[in-house]
PAVO-815719 format. One record per atom (N, C-alpha, C): residue in one letter; x, y, z. Coordinates in steps of 0.05 Angstrom, whole numbers, plus 5000, padded with zeros to 4 digits. Example, Ala and Ser with C-alpha at 12.3 -4.5 7.8 and 13.67 -1.06 7.14 Angstrom:
<sites>
A526448865156 A524649105156 A526449345156 S525749555142 S527349795143 S525850015157 
</sites>
This chain:
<sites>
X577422473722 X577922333697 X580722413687 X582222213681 X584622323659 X584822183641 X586122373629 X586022313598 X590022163592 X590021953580 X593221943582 X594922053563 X596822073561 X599522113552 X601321963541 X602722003519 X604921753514 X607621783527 X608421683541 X610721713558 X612321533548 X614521603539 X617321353527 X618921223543 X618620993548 X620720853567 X621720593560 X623520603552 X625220393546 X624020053561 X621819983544 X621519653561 X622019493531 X622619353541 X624619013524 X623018763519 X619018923508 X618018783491 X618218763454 X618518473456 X619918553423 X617818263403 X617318313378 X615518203371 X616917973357 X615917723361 X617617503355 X616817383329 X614517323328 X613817173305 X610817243292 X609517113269 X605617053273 X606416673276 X605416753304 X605416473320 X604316283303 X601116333301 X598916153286 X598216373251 X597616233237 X597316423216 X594016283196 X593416083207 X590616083199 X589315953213 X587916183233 X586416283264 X583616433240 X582316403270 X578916533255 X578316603281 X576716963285 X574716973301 X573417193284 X570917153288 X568417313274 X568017503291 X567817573321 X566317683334 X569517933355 X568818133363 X570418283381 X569818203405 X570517973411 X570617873439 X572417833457 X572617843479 X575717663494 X575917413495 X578217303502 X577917023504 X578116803480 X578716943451 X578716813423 X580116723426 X582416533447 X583716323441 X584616363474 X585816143480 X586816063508 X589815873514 X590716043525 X593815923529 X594315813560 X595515593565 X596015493583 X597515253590 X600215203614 X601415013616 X599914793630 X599514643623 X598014273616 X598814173635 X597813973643 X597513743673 X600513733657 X600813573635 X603913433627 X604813623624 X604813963643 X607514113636 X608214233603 X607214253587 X606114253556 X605414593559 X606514703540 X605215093539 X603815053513 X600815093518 X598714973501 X597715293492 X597615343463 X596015503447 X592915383435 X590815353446 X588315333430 X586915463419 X586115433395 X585015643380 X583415543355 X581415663339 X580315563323 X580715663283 X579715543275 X580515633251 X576915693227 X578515693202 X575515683183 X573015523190 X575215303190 X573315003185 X572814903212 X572115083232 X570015143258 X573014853280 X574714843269 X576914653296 X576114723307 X578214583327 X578914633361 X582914503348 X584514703351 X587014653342 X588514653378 X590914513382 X592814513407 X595714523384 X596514763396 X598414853384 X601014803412 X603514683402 X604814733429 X607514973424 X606915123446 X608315283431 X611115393440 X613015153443 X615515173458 X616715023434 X615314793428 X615714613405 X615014713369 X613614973383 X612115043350 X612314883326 X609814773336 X607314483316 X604614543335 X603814473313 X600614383319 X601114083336 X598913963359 X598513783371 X596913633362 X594513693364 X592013523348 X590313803339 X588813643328 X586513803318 X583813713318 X581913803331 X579313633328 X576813813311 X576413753283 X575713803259 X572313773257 X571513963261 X569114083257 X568014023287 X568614233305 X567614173335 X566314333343 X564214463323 X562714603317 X561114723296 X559114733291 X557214843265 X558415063254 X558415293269 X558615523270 X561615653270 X562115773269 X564115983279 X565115883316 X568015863323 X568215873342 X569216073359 X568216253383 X568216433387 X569616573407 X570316393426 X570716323457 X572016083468 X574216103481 X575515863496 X576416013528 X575515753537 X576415793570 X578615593581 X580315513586 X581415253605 X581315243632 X581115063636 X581014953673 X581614693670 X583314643695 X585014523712 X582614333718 X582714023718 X580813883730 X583413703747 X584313763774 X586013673785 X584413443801 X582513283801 X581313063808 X581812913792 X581012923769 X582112683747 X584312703728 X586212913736 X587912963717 X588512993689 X586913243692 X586013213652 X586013573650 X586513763625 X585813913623 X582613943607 X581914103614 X578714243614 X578014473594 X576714513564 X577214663556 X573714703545 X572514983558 X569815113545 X570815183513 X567915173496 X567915143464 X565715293464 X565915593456 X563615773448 X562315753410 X560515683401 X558615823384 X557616023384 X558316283379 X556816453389 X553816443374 X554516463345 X551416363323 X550016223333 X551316033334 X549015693345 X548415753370 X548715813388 X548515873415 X548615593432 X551615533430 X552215243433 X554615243453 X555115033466 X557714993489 X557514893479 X560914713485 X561614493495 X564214433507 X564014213525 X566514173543 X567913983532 X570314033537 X571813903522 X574813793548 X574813453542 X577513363553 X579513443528 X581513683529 X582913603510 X585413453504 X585613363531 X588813183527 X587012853517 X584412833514 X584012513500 X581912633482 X581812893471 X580813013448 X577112943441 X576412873475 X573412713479 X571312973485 X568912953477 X567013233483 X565213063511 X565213263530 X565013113557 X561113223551 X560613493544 X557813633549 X558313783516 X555213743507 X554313903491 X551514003493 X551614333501 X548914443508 X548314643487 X546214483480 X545614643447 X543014893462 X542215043441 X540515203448 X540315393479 X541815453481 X542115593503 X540315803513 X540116003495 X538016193501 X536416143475 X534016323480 X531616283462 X532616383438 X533516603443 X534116833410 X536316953427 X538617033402 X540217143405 X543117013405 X545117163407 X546417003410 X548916933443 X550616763445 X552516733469 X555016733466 X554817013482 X557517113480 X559916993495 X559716893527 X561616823548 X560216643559 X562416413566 X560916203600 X564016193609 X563015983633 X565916003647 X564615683656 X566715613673 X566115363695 X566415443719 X564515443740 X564815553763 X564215183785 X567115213804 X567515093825 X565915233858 X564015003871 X562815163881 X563415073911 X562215253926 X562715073963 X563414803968 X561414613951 X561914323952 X564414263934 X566014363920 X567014293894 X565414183877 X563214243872 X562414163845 X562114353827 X563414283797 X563114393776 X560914463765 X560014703753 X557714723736 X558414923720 X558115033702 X556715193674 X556015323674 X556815573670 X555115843676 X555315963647 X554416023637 X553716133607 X551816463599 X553116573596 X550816883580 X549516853566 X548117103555 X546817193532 X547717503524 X545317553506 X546317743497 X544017843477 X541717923475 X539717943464 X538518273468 X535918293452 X534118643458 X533618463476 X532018263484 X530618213506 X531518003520 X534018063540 X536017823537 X534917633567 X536117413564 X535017233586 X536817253605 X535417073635 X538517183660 X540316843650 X542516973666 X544916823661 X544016493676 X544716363655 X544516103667 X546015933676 X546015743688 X548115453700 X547315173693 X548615073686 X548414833679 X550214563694 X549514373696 X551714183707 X552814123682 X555613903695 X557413843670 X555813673646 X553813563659 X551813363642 X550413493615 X549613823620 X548313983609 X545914003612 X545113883637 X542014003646 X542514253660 X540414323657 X539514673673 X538914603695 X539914813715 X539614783747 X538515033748 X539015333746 X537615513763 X539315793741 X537716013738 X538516213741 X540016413751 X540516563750 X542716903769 X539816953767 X539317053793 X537317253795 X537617473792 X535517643780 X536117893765 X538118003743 X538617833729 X541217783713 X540317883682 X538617973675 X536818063653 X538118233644 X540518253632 X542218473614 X544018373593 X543718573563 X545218323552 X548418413554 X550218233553 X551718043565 X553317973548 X556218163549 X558518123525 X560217933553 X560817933579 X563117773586 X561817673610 X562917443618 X562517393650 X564717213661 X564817253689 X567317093693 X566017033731 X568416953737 X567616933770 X570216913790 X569917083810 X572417123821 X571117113860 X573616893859 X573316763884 X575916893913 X573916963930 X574617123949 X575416953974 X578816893978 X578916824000 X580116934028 X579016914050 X579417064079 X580916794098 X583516934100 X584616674118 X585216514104 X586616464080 X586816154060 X583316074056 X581616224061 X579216034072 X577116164041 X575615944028 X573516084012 X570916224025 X571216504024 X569916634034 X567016694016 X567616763990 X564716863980 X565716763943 X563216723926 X564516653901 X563016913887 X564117103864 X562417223858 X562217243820 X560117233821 X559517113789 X559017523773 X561817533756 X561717783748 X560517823714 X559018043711 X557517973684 X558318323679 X559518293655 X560418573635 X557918633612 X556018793612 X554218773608 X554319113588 X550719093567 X551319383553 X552019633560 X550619623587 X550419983603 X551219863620 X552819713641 X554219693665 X555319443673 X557319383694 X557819083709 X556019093732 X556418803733 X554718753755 X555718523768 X556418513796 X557618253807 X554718193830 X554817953820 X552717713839 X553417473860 X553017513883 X553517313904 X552817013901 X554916893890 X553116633882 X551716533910 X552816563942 X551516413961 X548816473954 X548616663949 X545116803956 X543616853930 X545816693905 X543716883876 X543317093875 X544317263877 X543017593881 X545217763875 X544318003869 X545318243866 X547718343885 X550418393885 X551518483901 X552018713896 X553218763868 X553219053867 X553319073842 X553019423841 X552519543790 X554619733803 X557319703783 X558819863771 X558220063747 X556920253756 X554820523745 X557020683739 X557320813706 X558721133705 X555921173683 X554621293686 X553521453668 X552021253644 X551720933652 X551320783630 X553320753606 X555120633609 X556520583597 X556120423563 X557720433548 X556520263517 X556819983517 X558319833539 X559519613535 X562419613549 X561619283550 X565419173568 X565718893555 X568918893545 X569018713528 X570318433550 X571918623566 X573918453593 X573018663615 X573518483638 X574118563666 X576318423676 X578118493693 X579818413708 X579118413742 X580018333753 X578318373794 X581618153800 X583018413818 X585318373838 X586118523851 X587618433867 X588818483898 X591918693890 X591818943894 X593519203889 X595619153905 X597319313907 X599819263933 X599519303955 X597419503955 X596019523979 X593019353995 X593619123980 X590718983994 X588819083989 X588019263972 X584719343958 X584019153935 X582419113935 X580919013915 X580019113896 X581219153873 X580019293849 X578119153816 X576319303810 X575419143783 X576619353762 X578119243744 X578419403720 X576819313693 X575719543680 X574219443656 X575119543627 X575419483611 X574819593585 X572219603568 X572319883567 X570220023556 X570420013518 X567319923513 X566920033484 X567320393481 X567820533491 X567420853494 X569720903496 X571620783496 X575420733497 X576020873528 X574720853545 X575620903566 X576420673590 X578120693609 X578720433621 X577420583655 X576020403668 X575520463694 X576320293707 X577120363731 X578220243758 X576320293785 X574820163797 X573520143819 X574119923831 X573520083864 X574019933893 X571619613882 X572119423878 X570319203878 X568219263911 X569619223932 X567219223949 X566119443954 X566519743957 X565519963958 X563820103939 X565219973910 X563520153883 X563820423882 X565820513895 X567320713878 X567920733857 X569020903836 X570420963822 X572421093821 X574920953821 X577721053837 X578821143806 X578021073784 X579621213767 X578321103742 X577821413716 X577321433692 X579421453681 X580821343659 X582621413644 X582521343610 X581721593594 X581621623569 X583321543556 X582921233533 X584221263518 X584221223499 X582221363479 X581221413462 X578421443454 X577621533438 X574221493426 X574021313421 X575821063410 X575120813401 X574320563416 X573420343411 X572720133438 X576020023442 X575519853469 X577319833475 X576019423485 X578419253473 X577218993483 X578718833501 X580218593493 X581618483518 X583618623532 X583718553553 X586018703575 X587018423588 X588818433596 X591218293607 X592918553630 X593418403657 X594218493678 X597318373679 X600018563682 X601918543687 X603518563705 X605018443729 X606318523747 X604518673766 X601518683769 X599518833785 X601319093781 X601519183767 X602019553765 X602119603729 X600919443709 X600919493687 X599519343666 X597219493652 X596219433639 X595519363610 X594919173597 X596619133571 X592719153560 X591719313540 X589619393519 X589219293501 X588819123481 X586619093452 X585319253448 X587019403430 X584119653415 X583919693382 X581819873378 X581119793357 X583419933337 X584820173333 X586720233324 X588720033317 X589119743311 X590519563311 X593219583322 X592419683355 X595219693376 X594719533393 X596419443406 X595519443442 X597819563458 X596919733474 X597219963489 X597919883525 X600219923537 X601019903560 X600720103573 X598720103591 X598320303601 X599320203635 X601420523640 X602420373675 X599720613698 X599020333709 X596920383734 X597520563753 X601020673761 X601120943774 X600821163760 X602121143738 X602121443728 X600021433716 X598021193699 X595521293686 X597021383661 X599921313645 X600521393621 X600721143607 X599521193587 X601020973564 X603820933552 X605820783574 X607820873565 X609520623547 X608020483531 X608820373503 X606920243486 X606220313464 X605020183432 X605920003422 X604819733429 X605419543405 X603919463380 X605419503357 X603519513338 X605719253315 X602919213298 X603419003280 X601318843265 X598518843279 X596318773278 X595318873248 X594218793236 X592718913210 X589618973213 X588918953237 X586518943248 X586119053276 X583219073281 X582919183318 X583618883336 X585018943355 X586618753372 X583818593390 X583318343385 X580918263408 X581618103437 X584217953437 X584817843446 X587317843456 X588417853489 X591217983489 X591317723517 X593417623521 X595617403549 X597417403542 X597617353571 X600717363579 X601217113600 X602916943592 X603916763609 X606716683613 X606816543633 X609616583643 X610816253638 X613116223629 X613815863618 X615115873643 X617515923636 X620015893663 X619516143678 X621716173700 X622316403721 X622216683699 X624316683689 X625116893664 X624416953635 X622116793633 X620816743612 X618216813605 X617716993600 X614517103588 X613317113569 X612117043550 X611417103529 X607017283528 X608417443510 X604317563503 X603917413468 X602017423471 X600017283461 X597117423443 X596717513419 X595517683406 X593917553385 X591317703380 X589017593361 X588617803354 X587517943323 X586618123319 X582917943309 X581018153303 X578818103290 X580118063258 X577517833257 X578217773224 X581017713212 X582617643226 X585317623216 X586017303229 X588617253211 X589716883205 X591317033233 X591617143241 X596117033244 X594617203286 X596516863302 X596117013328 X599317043328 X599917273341 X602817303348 X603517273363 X606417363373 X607817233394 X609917413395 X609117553427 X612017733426 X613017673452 X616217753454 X617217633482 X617617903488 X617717783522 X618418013538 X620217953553 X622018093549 X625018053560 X626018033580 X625118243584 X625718343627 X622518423640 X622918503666 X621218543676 X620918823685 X619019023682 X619619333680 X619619333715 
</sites>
């Protein structure tokens, strides 16, 4: 285990603006808004506000795009985008977490494609994703999050129920799915679930259990990350409610590295240049921590709140911008990053 250090090094992130300034998320989740360049080439901010939107912010042009006004009961909690390169449209998931509600959304013709109300029995839903499968077909994969929580479900785009994760019975702050290819070739899809006391990645060929990322039962994971190192390993990184960050071999289930940083939870993570890690935590920082040395070697602060939500995307060649949400707070920010460390 180590514990980190603040190490000073001159990097040429600098804080630009409060991008959005009346934003809403209720819950410490990842994923409270989603940034992404558009079939039309467009650098899209979505995000939600009081009065439960769905807002497209463009943010090269800084304006609002449209807005689609009450696209939800509840509180909105969660946004995903995907690429629907068949019909040329962007694709955007719409969490309730209260209501325990989806919905899919075309948002370049501002149309709701699926609305799946009632998802689990009790409780509430924290994460879904859209998972592309062997055939290319789309479907819906959605959590829970309950004392007695249900397994993770799938849905088609229609919003009927197709089938279960087997053994999936834990409740269920994140899930995502990360697709393994051998040879250019799709080799395995694996459906990852950040759960109260551990992760757990599931084989979608086979529904089943592939493997539990075990330390001691952990309190919670708000994000995971799963990529390819300089060296061709495969790593999962998590953020821990227990403010600690772990790094394990994905196929082995090792644990290649504990690194303390802090008693406090720790929520979205964002991956930089594969050798640096950017934190949401609750001290209203987010914290760069570099993956060789295991130091935190810069604090960005500005937040009036614990950080829930942290991206990074790239416009042009030389052009980066991050991307920040705190809990309970109007304003997402916008800081550039200058150079590349």
């Amino acid at each position: 285990m180590n514990e980190i250090c603040l190490k000073k090094i001159n990097i040429n992130i600098e804080f630009s603006k409060d991008l959005i300034t009346d934003s809403y998320v209720d819950y410490n989740l990842d994923n409270t808004f989603c940034v992404f360049k558009s079939i039309n080439n467009i650098l899209y901010l979505i995000y939600s506000n009081y009065n439960n939107s769905i807002i497209s912010y463009s943010i090269i042009e800084n304006k609002k795009v449209n807005e689609i006004k009450n696209a939800h009961d509840c509180c909105i909690t969660n946004f995903r985008h995907y690429y629907d390169q068949l019909n040329k449209r962007d694709l955007i998931i719409s969490i309730s977490c209260e209501n325990n509600n989806i919905k899919l959304w075309d948002i370049n013709n501002l149309f709701c494609l699926s609305n799946i109300e009632y998802i689990n029995e009790k409780g509430y839903l924290f994460s879904a994703f859209l998972l592309k499968d062997y055939n290319n077909q789309i479907y819906i994969i959605s959590s829970n999050a309950y004392d007695n929580p249900e397994p993770i479900k799938i849905f088609d785009l229609n919003g009927n129920f197709i089938k279960h994760i087997n053994n999936s019975n834990d409740i269920t702050y994140f899930i995502d799915t990360y697709y393994e290819y051998v040879d250019n070739k799709l080799n395995e899809i694996y459906i990852i679930s950040g759960n109260q006391g551990n992760i757990k990645a599931y084989k979608y060929s086979k529904n089943d259990l592939y493997f539990k990322y075990c330390d001691n039962d952990n309190k919670g994971h708000c994000s995971i990350i799963i990529y390819k190192d300089n060296f061709s390993i495969i790593k999962l990184i998590e953020s821990g409610f227990d403010g600690i960050i772990r790094i394990w071999n994905f196929h082995s289930g090792i644990l290649l590295n504990k690194i303390i940083i802090n008693n406090f939870p720790l929520y979205g993570i964002c991956l930089w240049n594969n050798n640096y890690l950017f934190i949401g935590c609750k001290d209203k920082t987010i914290k760069i921590l570099d993956l060789k040395s295991n130091n935190i070697i810069k604090e960005l602060k500005g937040h009036n709140n614990r950080v829930s939500s942290i991206k990074i995307i790239k416009y042009q060649i030389n052009e980066e911008f991050l991307i920040s949400q705190g809990f309970d707070n109007e304003e997402i920010k916008l800081w550039n990053i200058k150079n590349k460390i």
